[in-house]
C-alpha positions as CSV (number, residue, x, y, z in Angstrom):
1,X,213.4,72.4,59.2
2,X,211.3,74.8,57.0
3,X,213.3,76.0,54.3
4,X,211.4,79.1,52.8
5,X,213.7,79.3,50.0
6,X,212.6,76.0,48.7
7,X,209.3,76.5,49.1
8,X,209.0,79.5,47.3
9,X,210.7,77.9,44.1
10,X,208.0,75.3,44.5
11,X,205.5,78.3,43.8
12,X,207.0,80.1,41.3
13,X,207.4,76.8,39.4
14,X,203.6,76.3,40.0
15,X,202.6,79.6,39.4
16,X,204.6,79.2,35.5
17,X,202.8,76.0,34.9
18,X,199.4,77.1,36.3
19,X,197.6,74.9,33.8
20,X,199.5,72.0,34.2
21,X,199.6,71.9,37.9
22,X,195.6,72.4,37.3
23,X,194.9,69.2,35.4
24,X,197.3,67.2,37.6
25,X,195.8,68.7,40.6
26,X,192.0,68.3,39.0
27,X,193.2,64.5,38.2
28,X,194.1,63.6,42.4
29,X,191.0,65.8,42.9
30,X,188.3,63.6,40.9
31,X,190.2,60.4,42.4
32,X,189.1,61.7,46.1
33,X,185.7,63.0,45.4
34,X,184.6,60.1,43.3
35,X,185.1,57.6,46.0
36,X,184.1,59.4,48.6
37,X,180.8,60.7,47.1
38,X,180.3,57.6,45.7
39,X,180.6,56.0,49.2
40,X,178.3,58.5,50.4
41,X,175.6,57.7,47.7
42,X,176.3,54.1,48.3
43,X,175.4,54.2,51.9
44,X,172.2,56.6,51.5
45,X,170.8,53.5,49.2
46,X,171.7,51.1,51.4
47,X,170.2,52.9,54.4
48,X,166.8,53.6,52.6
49,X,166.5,50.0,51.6
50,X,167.1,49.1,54.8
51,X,164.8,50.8,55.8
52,X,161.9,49.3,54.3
53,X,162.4,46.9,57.3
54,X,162.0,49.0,59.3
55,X,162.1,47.4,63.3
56,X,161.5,43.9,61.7
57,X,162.4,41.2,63.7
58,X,165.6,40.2,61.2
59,X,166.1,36.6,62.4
60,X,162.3,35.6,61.4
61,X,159.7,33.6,59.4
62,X,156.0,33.6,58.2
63,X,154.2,30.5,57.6
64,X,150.9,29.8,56.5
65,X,149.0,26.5,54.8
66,X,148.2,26.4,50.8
67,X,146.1,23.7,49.1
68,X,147.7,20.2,49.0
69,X,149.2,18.8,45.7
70,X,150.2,15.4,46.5
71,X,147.6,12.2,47.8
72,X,148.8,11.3,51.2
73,X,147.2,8.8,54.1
74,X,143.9,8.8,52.0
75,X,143.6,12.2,51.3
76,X,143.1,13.3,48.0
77,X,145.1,16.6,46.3
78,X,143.1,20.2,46.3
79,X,142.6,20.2,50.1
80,X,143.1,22.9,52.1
81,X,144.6,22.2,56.1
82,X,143.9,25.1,58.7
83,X,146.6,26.1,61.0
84,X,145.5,25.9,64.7
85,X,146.3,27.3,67.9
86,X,147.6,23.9,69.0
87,X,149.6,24.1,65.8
88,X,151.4,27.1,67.9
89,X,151.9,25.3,70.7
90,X,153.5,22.0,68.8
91,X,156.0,24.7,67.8
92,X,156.9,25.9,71.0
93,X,157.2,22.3,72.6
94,X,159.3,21.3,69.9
95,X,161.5,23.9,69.4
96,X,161.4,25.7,72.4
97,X,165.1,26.7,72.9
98,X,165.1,28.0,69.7
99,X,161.7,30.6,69.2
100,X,161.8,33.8,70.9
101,X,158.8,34.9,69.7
102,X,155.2,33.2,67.6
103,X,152.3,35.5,66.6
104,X,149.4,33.5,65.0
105,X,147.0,36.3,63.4
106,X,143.9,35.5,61.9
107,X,141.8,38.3,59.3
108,X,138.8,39.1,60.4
109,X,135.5,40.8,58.1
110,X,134.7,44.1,59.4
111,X,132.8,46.2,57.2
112,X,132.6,49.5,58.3
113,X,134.2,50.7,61.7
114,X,132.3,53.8,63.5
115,X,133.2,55.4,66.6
116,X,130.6,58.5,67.1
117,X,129.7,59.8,63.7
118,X,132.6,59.3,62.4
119,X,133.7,55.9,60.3
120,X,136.0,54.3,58.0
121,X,137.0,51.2,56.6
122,X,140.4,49.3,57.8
123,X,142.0,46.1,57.9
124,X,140.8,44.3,61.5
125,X,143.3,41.4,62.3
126,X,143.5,39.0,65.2
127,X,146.8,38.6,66.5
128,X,149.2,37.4,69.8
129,X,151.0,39.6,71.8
130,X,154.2,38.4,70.2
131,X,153.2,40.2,67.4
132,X,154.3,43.4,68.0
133,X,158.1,42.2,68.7
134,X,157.9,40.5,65.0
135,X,156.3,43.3,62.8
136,X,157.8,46.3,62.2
137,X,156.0,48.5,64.4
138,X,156.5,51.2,67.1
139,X,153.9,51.6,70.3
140,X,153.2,55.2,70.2
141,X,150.5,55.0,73.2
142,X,149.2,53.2,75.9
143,X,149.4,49.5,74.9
144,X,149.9,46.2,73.0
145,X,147.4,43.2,73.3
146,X,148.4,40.8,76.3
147,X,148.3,37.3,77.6
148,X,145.1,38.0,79.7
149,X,143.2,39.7,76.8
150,X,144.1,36.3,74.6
151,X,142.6,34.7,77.7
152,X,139.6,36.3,78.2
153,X,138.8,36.8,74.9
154,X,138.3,40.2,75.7
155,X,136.8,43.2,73.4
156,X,139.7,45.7,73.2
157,X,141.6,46.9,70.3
158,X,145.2,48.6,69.4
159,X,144.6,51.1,66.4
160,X,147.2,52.0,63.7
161,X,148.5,55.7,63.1
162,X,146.1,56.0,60.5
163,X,143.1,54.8,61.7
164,X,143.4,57.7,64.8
165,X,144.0,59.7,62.3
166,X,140.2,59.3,60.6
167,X,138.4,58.4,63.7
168,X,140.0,60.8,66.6
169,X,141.8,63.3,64.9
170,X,143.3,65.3,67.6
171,X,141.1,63.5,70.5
172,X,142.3,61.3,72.8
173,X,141.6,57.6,71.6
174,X,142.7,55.5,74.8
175,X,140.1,54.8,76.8
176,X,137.6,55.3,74.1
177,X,135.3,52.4,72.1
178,X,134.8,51.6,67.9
179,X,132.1,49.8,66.8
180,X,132.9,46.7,65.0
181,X,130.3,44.8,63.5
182,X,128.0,45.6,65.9
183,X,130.1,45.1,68.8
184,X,132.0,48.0,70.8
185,X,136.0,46.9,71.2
186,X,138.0,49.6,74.0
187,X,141.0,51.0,72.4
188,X,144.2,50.1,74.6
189,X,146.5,51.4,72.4
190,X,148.0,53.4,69.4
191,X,150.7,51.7,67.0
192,X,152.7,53.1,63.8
193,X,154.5,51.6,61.1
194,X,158.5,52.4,61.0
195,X,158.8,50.9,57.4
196,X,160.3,53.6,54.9
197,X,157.9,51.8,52.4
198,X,154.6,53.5,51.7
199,X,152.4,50.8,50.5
200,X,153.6,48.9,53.6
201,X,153.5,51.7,56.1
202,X,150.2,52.4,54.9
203,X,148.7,49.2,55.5
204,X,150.1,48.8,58.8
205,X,149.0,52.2,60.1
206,X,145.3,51.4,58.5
207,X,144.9,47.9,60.8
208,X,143.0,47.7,63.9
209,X,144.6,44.4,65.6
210,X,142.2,42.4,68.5
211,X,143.3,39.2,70.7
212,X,143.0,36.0,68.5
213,X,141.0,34.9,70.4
214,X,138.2,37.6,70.0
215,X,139.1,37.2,66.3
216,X,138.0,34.0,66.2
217,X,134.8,34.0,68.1
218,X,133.8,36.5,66.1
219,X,134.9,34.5,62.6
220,X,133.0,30.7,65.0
221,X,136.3,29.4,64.1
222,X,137.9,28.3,67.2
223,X,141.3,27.6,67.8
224,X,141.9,28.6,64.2
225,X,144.9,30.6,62.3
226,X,145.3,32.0,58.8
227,X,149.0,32.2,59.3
228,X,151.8,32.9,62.0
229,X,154.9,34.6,62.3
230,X,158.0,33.1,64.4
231,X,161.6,34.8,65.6
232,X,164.3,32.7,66.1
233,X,166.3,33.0,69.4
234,X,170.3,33.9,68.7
235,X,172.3,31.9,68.1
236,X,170.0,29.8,65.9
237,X,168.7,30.8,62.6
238,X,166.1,30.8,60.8
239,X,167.8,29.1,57.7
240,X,168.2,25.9,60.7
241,X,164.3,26.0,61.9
242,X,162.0,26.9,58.8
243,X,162.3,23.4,57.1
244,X,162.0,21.8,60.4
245,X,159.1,24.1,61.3
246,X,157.3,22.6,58.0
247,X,158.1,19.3,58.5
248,X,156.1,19.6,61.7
249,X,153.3,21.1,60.0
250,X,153.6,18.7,57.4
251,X,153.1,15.7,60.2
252,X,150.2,17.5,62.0
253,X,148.3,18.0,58.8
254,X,148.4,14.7,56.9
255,X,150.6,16.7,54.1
256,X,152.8,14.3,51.9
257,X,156.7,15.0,53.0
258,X,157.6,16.3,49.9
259,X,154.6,18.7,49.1
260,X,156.2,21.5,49.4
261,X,154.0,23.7,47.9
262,X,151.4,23.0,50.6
263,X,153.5,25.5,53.2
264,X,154.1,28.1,52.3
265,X,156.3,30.5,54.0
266,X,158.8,33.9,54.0
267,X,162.2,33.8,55.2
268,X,162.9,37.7,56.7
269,X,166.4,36.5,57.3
270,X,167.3,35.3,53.6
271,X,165.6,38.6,51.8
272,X,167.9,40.5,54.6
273,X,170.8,38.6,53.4
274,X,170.2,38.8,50.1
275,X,170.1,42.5,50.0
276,X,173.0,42.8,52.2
277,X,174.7,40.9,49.6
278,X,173.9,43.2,47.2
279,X,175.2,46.1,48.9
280,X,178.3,44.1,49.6
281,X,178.7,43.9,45.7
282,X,178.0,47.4,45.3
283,X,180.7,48.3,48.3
284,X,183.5,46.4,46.2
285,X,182.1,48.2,42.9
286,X,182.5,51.9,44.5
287,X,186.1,50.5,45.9
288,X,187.4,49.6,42.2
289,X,185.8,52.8,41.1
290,X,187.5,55.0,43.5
291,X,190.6,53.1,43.6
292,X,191.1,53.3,39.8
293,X,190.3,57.1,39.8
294,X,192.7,57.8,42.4
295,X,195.5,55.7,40.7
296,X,194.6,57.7,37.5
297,X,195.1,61.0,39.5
298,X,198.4,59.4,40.8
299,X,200.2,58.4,37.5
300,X,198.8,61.9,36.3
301,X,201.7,62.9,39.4
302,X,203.9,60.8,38.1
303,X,203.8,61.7,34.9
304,X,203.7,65.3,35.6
305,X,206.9,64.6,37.9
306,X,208.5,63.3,34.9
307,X,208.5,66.0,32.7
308,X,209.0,68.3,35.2
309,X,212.2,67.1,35.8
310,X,213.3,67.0,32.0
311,X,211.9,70.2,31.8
312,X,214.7,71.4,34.7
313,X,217.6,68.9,33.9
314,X,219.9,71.8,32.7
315,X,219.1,73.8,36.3
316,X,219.4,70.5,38.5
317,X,223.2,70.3,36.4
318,X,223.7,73.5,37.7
319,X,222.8,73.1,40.8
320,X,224.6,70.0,41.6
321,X,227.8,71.5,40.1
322,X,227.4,74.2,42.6
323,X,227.4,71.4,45.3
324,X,223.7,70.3,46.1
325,X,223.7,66.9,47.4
326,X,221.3,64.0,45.7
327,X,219.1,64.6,48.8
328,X,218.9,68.0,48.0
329,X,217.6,66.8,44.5
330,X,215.0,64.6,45.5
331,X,213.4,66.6,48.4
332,X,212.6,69.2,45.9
333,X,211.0,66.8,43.1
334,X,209.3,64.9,46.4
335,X,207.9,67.9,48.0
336,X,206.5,69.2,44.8
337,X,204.5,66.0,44.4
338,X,203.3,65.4,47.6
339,X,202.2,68.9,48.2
340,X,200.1,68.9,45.1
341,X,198.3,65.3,45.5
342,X,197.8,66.9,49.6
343,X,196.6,69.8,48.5
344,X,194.3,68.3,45.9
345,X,193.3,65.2,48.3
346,X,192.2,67.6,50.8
347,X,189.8,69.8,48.4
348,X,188.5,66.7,47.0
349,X,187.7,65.3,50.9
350,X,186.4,68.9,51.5
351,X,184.2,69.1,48.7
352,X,183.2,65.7,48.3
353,X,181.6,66.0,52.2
354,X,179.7,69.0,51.0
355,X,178.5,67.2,47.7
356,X,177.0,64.2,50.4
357,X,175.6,66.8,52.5
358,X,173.8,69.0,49.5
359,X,172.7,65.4,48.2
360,X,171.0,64.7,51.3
361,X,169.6,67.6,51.4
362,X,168.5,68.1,48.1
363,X,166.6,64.4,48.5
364,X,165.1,64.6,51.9
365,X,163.7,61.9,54.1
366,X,160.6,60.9,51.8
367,X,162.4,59.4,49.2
368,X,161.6,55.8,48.9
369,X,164.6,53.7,48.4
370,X,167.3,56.5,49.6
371,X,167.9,57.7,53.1
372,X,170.7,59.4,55.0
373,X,173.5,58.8,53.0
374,X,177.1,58.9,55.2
375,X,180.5,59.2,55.0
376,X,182.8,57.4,57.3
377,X,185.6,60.0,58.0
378,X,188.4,57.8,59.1
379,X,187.9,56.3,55.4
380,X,188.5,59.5,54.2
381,X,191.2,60.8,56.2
382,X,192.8,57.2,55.3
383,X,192.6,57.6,51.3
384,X,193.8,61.3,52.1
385,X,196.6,59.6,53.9
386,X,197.2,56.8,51.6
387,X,197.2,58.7,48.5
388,X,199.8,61.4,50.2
389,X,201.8,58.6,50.4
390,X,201.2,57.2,46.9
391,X,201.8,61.2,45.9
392,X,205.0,61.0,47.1
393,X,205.8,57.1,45.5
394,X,204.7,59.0,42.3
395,X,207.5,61.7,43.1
396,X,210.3,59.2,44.3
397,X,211.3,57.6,40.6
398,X,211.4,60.7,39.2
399,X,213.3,62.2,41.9
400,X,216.1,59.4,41.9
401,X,216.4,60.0,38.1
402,X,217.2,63.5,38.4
403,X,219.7,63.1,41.2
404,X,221.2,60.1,39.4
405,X,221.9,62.6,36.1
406,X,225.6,63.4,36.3
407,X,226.5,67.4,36.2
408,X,228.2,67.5,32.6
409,X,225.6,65.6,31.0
410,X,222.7,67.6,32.7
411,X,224.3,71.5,31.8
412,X,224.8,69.8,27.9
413,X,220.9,69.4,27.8
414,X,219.0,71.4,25.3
């Protein structure tokens, strides 16, 4: 039942202690913010590093061949085994429950691309129609390289965002032909990087990717492959199928067993789960952080409770010699304290959203390294929650004490 009486003692005793209510207020306040802007901040790092990845198949590998270090079967350290197209089909016979997905790509020499009178110069590659499902990159128009282009060795091409840029501008480049080394490819399709990484993005958007095949007619190495790319099916791993992946490389090339440095090869999956690691650490960082300012801000209460009560031990004599109960006693201490940490919590939560909101404005979405940062809500309605409870813990001991203070001894105070 609302007692307006009580209440309005509660704000004249705030109102004569405006500067201490302040700081004890301003301690529950800090507790709030901090953790939730530091949650915030946390998650906007996280999200930009993230992104770098982009649409990266997670659960993947690269592999490629490096010169041998180790005499094996006759052959002598220094050389050099090429990865073939058979190499790619070993794998899939092998370990064919497990790969989703194996792009072999091959780099090709291009020298300067023309279409018209307009030219540039870009990274050509040969690659698989897998490709695309492994590299972290979006089809923004008409389509990717397929089995039958592979097949047929055909002349068509898929451009990156950057090279439409230079050659088309604002044409239409589906439908239309480049001039490669002589040669005239169709363009099929458009593709652009989703990596948050410039450097990365950029070379991605600056490649014009053909069908293997044509890639290596053009190089007169058949059936050849500078390296190859493989996703792992759920629920394997990658972690499970790299080493075994080598081993069969290893037997296919006359490479020693233990020569490892003679495959070489990147693990997507690890560098994903080392960085979400990371962030893990970092999560358990803000955590302590926040924590420990919000138990500052609530022995701040506490202590605040405390005097507070020493401060009125002569009045709660009075009143309980006039016949106020011990519950009477201890609603009023409590309902001080938990309408100040409430009262502060909920500023902090209020103003600690608007500090993650100016944040992301105030960085944008070109900032390398820091993207989106968020706030999950239903944590911070839960610290609002849990430190109203805690407000009122802080409340309870000094609360019992005054109740506890007999009536003679409490009108005697000084």
């Amino acid at each position: 039942m609302f007692d307006k009486d009580k209440w309005q003692e509660i704000f004249d005793t705030i109102r004569k202690h405006k500067l201490r209510t302040l700081l004890t207020a301003l301690g529950v306040w800090w507790g709030i913010f901090m953790l939730i802007v530091l949650m915030g901040a946390g998650t906007g790092l996280q999200n930009g590093v993230f992104s770098m990845f982009g649409s990266h198949a997670r659960n993947s590998m690269y592999m490629w061949t490096q010169p041998t270090t180790m005499a094996y079967k006759g052959f002598q350290p220094g050389r050099d085994p090429d990865l073939t197209i058979a190499d790619m089909n070993a794998i899939r016979s092998n370990f064919g429950e497990a790969i989703k997905d194996i792009a072999p790509r091959m780099w090709v020499p291009s020298g300067e691309i023309k279409r018209g009178k307009k030219s540039g110069s870009f990274d050509v590659r040969g690659d698989g129609p897998d490709f695309i499902n492994i590299q972290a990159m979006n089809l923004t128009n008409g389509r990717f390289i397929n089995p039958k282009d592979v097949e047929d060795t055909r002349k068509i091409c898929v451009i990156g965002k950057r090279v439409k840029e230079v050659l088309f501008e604002d044409e239409e480049a589906i439908g239309e032909y480049l001039t490669m080394a002589g040669s005239e490819y169709l363009v099929v399709g458009e593709v652009a990087s989703d990596r948050s990484n410039e450097n990365q993005a950029q070379q991605d958007n600056q490649t014009i990717h053909i069908p293997i095949t044509t890639a290596q007619r053009v190089r007169n190495r058949p059936n050849a492959v500078n390296w190859f790319g493989a996703s792992i099916n759920e629920p394997y791993s990658v972690y499970d199928y790299e080493e075994k992946i080598a081993a069969l490389i290893r037997e296919r090339h006359n490479i020693h067993p233990d020569d490892e440095r003679a495959i070489g090869s990147e693990n997507v999956a690890e560098e994903f789960d080392n960085i979400s690691g990371l962030f893990t650490g970092i999560r358990v960082i803000i955590w302590v952080v926040g924590i420990g300012s919000l138990l500052a801000g609530i022995i701040g209460v506490s202590n605040i409770m405390l005097i507070i009560v020493k401060e009125r031990t002569k009045e709660i004599g009075v009143r309980k010699a006039l016949g106020a109960t011990p519950k009477d006693i201890i609603s009023m201490i409590l309902l001080e304290s938990v309408f100040i940490t409430t009262f502060a919590g909920y500023i902090g939560l209020i103003s600690s959203v608007g500090a993650v909101w100016l944040l992301k404005i105030a960085v944008g979405e070109n900032v390398p390294m820091f993207s989106n940062p968020q706030i999950n809500m239903s944590v911070g309605i839960g610290a609002l929650v849990l430190l109203t409870i805690a407000g009122a813990i802080a409340g309870l001991i000094p609360a019992l004490n005054a109740a506890n203070i007999p009536p003679v001894v409490a009108l005697r105070d000084e």
